[in-house]
C-alpha positions as CSV (number, residue, x, y, z in Angstrom):
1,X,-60.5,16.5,-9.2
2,X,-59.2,20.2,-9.4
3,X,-60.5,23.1,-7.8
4,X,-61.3,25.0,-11.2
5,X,-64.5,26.2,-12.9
6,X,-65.2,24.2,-15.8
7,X,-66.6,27.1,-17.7
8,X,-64.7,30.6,-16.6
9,X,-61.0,28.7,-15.4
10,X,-61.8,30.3,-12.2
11,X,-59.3,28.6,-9.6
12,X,-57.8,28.6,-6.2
13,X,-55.4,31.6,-5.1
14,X,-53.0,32.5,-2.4
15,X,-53.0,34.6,0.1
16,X,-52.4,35.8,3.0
17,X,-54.8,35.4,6.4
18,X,-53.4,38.5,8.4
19,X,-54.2,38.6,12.2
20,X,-54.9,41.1,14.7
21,X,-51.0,41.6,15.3
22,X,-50.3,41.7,11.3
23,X,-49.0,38.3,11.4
24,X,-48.7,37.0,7.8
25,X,-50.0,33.2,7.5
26,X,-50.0,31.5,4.0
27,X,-53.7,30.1,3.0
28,X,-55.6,29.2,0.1
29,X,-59.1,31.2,-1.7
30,X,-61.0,28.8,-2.9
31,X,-64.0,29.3,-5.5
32,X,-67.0,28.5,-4.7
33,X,-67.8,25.5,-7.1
34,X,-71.2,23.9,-7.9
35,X,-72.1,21.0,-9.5
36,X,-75.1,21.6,-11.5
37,X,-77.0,19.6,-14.3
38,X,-77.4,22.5,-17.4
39,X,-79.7,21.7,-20.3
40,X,-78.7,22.9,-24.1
41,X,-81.3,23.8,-25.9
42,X,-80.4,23.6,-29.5
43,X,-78.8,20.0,-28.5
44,X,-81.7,18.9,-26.3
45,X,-79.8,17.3,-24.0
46,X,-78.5,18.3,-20.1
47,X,-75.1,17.9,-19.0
48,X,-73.4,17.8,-15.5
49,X,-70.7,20.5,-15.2
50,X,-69.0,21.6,-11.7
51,X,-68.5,25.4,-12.4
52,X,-68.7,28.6,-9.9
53,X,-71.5,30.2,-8.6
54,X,-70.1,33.6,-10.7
55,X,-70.5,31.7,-13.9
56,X,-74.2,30.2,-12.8
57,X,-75.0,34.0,-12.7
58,X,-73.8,34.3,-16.2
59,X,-75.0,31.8,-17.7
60,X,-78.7,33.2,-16.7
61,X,-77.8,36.8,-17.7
62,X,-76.6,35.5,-21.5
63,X,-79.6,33.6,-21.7
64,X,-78.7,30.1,-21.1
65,X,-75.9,27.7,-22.1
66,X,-75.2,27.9,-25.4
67,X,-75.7,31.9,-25.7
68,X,-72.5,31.6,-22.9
69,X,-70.7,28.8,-24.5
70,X,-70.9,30.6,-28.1
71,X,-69.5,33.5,-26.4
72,X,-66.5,32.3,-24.4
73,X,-63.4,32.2,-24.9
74,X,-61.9,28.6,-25.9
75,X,-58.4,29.3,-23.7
76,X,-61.2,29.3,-20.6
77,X,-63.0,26.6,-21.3
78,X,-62.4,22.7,-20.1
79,X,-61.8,20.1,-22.5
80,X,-65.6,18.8,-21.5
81,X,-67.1,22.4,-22.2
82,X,-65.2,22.7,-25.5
83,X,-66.3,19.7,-26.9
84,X,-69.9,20.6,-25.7
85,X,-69.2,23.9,-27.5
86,X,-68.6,22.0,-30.6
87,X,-71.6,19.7,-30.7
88,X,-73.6,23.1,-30.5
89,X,-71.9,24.9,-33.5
90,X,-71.9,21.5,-35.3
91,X,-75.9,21.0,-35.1
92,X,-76.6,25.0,-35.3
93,X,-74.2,24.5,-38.4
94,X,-76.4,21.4,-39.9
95,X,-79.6,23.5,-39.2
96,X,-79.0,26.2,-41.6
């Protein structure tokens, strides 16, 4: 399983972990992932996602799931969040 947002693509960086003595030693930034059950509202449905804390913020200051889902960009996204992406335009699509 990668280390990688399903939502934003946030992943793991490199870095450096510099000592006292300005010793350079490779390591690894990780982002801190969640897994989280997030409901849809126009499908009616939850879903389990692993995303980032960072995304879990803005998710609740778009106003929910599909208000962030409509608004991402599709380069970002998972293959699992894409196709949840469609199933929302498809129904919002059906309803009007």
């Amino acid at each position: 399983m990668s280390r990688r947002c399903d939502l934003t693509g946030k992943a793991a960086q490199t870095g450096h972990k510099v000592s006292h003595s300005n010793r350079k030693t490779k390591r690894r930034f990780l982002p801190n992932l969640c897994n989280v059950t997030m409901m849809s509202d126009t499908l009616g449905r939850s879903f389990r996602l692993r995303i980032s804390a960072n995304a879990l913020k803005s998710i609740d200051h778009r106003g929910g799931l599909d208000a962030f889902l409509a608004k991402a960009k599709d380069s970002e996204l998972s293959p699992r969040a894409l196709e949840i992406k469609r199933q929302i335009a498809k129904k919002l699509a059906s309803a009007s």
